[in-house]
N, C-alpha and C positions, 0 to 999 in steps of 0.2 A: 658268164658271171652268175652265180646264184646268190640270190638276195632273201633273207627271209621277211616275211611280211611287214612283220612291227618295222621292220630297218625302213620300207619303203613309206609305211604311212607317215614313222615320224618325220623322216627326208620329206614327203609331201607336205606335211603340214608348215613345216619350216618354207617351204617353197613359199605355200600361197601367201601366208605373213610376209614374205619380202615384197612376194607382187604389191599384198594391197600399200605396203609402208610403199614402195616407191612411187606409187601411185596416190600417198597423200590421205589413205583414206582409214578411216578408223573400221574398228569393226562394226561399229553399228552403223556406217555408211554401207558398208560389206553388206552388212545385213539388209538396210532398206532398199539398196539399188536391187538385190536378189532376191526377196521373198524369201530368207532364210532365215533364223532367229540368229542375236548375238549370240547366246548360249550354243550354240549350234556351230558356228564360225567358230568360238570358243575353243570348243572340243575338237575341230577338225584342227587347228591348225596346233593345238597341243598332243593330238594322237591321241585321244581317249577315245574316237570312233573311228570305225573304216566306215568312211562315206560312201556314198552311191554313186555312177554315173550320171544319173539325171541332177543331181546334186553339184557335180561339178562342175557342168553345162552351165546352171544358172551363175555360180562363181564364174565362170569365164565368160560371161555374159555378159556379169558387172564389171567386171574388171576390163573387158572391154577387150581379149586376149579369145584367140583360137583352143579350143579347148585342149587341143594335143599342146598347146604350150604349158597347160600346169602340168604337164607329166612330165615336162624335159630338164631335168636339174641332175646335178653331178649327186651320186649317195655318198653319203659319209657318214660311215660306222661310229 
């Protein structure tokens, strides 16, 4: 399957927004459990940045989830 990038971050970002709604938790909960800014959650989960791995770590941190699980979501173009 080849994926081009934008496809994957915006699918990413969409991912983590469901995590934290299922999880109850706004973004600036996001943000305080992580050490992340709101503005920052923000843009990740709208696909305005491609985040960092150290960056994701602390989202699955907070979220309370194995890191490889933000990366496991269906794509969809």
């Amino acid at each position: 399957m080849d994926i081009s990038e934008e496809t994957f971050i915006v699918n990413l970002g969409i991912h983590i927004r469901q995590l934290r709604e299922k999880k109850n938790m706004s973004q600036q909960d996001l943000a305080d459990d992580s050490g992340i800014t709101k503005s920052q959650i923000a843009r990740i989960e709208r696909a305005k940045i491609n985040t960092t791995v150290r960056t994701l770590i602390k989202i699955a941190n907070a979220l309370e989830i194995e890191p490889k699980d933000l990366l496991y979501f269906n794509i969809k173009d």
